[in-house]
C-alpha positions as CSV (number, residue, x, y, z in Angstrom):
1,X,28.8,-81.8,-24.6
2,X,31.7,-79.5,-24.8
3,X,34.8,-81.0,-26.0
4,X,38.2,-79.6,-24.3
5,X,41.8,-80.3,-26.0
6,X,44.5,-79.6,-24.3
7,X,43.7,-80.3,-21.0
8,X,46.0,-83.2,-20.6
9,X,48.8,-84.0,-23.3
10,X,50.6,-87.3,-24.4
11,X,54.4,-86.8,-25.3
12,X,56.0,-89.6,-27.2
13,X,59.7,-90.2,-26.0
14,X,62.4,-90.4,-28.0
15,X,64.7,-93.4,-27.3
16,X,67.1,-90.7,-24.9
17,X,63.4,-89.9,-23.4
18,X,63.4,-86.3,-25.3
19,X,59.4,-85.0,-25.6
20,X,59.5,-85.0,-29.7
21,X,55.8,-84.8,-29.9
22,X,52.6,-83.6,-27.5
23,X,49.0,-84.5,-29.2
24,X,46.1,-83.1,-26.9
25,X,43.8,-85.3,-25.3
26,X,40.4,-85.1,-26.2
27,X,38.6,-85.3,-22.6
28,X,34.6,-85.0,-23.3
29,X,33.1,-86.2,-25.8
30,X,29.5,-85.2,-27.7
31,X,27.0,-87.9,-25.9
32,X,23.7,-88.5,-27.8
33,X,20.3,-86.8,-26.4
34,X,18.0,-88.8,-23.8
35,X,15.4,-91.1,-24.6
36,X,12.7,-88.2,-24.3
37,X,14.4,-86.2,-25.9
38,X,14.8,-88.5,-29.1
39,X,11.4,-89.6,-28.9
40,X,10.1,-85.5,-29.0
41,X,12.4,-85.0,-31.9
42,X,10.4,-87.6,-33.7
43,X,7.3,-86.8,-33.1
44,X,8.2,-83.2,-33.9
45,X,9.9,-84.4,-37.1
46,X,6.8,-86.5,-38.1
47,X,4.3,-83.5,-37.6
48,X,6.4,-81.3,-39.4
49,X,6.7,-83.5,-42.3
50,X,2.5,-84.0,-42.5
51,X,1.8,-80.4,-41.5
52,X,4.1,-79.4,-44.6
53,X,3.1,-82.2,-46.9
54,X,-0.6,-80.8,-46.6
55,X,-0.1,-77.6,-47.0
56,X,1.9,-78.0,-50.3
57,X,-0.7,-80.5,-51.2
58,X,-3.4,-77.6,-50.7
59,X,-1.0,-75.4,-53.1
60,X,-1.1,-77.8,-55.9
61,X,2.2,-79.1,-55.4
62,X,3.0,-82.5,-56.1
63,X,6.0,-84.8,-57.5
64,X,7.4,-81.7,-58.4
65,X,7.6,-80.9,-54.7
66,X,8.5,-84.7,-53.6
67,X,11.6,-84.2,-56.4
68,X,12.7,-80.8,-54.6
69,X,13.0,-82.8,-51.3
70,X,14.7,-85.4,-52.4
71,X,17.4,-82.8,-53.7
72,X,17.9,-81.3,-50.9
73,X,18.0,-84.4,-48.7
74,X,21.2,-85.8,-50.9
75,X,22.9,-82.3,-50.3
76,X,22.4,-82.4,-46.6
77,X,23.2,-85.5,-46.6
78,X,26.4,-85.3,-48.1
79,X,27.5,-82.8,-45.8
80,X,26.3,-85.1,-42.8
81,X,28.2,-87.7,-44.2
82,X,31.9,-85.6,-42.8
83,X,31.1,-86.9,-39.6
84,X,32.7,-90.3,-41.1
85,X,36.1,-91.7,-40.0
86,X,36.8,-90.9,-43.4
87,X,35.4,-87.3,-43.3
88,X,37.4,-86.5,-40.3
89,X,40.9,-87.5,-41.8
90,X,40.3,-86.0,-44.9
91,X,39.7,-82.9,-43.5
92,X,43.1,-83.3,-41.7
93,X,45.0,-84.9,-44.2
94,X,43.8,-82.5,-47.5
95,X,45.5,-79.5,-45.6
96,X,47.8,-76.2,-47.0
97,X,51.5,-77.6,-46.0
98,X,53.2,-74.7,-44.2
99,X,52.2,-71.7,-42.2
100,X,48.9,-70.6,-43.4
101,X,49.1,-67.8,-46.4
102,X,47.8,-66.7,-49.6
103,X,50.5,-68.6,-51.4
104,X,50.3,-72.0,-49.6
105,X,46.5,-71.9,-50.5
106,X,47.4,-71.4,-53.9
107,X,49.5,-74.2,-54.1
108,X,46.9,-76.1,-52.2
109,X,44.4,-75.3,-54.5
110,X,45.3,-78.3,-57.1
111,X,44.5,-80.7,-54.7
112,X,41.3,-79.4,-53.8
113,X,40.2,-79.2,-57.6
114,X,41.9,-83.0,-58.2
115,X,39.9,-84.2,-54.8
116,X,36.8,-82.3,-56.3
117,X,37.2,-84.4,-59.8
118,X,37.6,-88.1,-57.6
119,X,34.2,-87.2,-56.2
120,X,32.8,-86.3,-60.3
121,X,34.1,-89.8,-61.4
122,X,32.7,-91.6,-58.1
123,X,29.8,-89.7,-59.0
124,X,30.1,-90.9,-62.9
125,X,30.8,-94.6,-61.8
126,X,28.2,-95.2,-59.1
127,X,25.4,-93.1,-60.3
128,X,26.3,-95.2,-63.9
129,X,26.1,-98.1,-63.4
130,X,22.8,-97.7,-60.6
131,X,21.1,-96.2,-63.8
132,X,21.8,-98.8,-65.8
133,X,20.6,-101.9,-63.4
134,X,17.5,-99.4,-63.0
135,X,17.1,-99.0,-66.7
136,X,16.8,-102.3,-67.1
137,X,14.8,-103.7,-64.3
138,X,12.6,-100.5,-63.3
139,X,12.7,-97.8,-66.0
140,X,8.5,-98.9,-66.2
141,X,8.1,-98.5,-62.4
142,X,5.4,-95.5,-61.8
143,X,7.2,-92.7,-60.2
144,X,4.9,-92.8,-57.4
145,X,5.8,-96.1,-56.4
146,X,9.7,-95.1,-56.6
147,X,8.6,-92.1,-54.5
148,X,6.4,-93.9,-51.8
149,X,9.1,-96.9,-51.1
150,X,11.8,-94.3,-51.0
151,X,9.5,-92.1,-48.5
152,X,8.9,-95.6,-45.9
153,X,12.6,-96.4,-46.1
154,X,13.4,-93.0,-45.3
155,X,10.9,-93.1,-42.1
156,X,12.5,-96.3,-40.8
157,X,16.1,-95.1,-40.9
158,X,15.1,-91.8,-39.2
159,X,13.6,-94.1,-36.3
160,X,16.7,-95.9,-36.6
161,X,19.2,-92.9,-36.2
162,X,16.8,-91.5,-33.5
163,X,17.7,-95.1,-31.6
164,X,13.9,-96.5,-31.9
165,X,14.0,-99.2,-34.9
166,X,16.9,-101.6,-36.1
167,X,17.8,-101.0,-39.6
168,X,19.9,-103.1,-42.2
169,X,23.2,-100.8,-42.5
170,X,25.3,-102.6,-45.2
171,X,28.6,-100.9,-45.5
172,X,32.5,-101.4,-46.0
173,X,34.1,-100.5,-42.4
174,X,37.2,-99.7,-44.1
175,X,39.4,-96.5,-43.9
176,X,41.3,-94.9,-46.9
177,X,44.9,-96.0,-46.5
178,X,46.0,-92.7,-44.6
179,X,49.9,-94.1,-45.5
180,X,49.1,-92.6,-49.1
181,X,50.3,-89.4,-47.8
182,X,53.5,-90.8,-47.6
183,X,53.7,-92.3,-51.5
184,X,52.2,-89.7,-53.2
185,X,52.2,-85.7,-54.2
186,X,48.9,-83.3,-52.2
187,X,47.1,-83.5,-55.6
188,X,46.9,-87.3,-56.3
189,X,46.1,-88.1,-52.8
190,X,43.3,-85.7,-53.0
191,X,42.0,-87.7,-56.4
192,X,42.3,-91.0,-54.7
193,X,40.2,-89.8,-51.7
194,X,37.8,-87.6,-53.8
195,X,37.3,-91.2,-55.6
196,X,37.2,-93.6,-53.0
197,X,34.5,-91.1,-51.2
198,X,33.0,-90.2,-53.8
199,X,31.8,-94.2,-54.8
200,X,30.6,-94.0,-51.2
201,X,30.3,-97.4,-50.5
202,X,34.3,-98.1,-50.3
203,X,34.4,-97.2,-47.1
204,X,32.1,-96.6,-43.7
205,X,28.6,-95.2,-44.2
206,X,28.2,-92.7,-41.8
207,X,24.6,-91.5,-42.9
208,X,21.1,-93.7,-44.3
209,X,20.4,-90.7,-46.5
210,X,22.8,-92.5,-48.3
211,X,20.7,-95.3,-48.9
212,X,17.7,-93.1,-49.9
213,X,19.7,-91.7,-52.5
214,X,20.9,-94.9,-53.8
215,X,17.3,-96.5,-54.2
216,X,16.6,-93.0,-55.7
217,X,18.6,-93.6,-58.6
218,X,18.1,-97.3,-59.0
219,X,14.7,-97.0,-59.3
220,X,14.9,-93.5,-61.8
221,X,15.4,-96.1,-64.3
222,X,17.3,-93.5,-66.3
223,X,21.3,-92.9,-66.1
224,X,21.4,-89.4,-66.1
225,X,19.2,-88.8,-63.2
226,X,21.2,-91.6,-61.5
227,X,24.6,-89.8,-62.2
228,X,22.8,-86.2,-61.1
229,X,21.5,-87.9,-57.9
230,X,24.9,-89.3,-56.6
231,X,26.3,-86.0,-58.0
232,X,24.7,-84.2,-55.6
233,X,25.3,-86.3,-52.7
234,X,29.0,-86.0,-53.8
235,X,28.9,-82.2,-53.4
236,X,27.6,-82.1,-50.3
237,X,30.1,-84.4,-49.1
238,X,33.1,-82.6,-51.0
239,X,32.2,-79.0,-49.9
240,X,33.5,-79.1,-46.0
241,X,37.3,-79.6,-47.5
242,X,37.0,-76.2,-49.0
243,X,37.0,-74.5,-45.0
244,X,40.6,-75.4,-46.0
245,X,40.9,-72.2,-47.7
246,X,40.3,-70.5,-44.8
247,X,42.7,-69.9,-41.4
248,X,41.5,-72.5,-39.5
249,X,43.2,-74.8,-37.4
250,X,43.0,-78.6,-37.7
251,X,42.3,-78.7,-34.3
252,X,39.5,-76.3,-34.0
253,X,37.9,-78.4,-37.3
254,X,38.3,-81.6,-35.7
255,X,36.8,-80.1,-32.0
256,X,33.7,-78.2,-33.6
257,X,33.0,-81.6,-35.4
258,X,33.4,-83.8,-32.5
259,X,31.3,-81.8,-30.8
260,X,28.2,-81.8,-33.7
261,X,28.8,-85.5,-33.6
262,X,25.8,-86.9,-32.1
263,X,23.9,-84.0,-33.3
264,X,24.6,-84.5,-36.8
265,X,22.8,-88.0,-36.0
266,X,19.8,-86.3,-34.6
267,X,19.4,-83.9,-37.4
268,X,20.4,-87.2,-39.7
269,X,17.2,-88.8,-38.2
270,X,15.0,-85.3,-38.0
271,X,15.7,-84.8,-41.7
272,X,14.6,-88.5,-42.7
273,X,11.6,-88.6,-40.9
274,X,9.9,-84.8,-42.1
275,X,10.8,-85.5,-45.5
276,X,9.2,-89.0,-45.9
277,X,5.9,-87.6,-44.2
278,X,5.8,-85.0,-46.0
279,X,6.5,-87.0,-49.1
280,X,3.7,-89.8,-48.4
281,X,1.2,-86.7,-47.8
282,X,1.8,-85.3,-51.0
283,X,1.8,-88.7,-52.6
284,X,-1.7,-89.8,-50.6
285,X,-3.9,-87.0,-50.5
């Protein structure tokens, strides 16, 4: 649905009852697709992921193919995860101060390398330490095993996002301390947040893509592939602070986004479910 701000405001008095500040009410919100509708988008998903599974199958392709996928599923779903709590306010918060110009960018531009680096040693320290407890409990685990209970898990959390299966969805439901702003300079509050999201699992989980790509590098059984697999993730999810560069509004960020919100679900779901079919066709025929 469309999302209007500004249609009503709430000023905050000052003690004399002076208007000191106006923050536009958001009146509509995105609302998530009927239960036909879902259940099309599954179906849909499903053939899409079998119909493409067979005909790279037909084409020779194989883990090669399944590997691809999996690539691309932990860049998307990085980028999904910015419909977060956290993903919202770091948008906000990791912002140009000032009027928007070529030299506030530039000074900006620190914090957006500093925030980029917290994600590269999230990315170091989760991806780590998952290829390690792989290497030692799964590094002899056939790839197609890996590749197969990676492809089922991802089917069940598409029918979860798509509303038709419950789903286990362990996660901290804890925000980064948005008071940081307040004790520290643009660039160190941008490391602490690139860090804190880039671990992933310090605060919500807004996507289970997340949780493909963590049994993805658990079960590598190899650190470096662990490290390159959260890396990944980590890019997609550090990317949508760089539309900071550009001369756009907070508001207009945080409207286009709440209005994607229930869509980014959808195409959470969609995603999860054509890629694991696809995946078990390649794997079965």
């Amino acid at each position: 649905m469309r999302l209007d701000l500004g249609a009503e405001t709430y000023h905050q008095p000052s003690q004399n009852n002076a208007r000191v500040a106006s923050v536009p009410d958001a009146i509509d919100f995105s609302e998530s697709s009927s239960s036909k509708t879902r259940m099309a988008t599954m179906i849909m998903a499903v053939l899409i992921g079998v119909t493409g599974g067979s005909l790279l199958n037909n084409q020779g392709a194989g883990l090669g193919a399944v590997q691809s996928m999996f690539i691309v599923l932990a860049l998307i779903g990085g980028f999904l995860s910015t419909w977060s709590p956290c993903g919202y306010s770091s948008l906000s918060l990791l912002r140009p101060a000032g009027k928007y110009s070529f030299g506030s960018v530039m000074r900006w531009s620190p914090t957006f390398l500093t925030h980029a680096l917290g994600y590269a040693l999230g990315a170091l320290m989760l991806g780590g330490m998952l290829g390690l407890v792989g290497w030692a409990l799964f590094s002899e685990l056939p790839v197609t095993y890996m590749a197969a209970g990676m492809a089922v898990l991802a089917l069940g959390y598409g029918a979860h996002q798509l509303g038709f299966l419950k789903m286990p969805y362990p996660q901290r439901r804890a925000q980064v301390p948005h008071d940081a702003r307040f004790r520290f300079r643009s660039s160190t509050i941008g490391l602490l947040y690139g860090y804190a999201l880039g671990m992933n699992y310090l605060t919500y989980v807004q996507t289970p893509i997340l949780y493909i790509v963590t049994g993805v590098a658990l079960l590598s059984g190899n650190v470096a592939t662990a490290i390159a697999v959260i890396a990944i993730f980590n890019i997609g999810r550090c990317l949508p602070v760089a539309v900071n560069f550009l001369p756009i509004s907070n508001q207009s960020v945080q409207a286009w986004l709440a209005r994607w919100q229930e869509r980014a679900v959808e195409i959470d779901g969609f995603l999860l479910l054509s890629i694991g079919s696809a995946t078990l066709m390649l794997l079965v025929l």
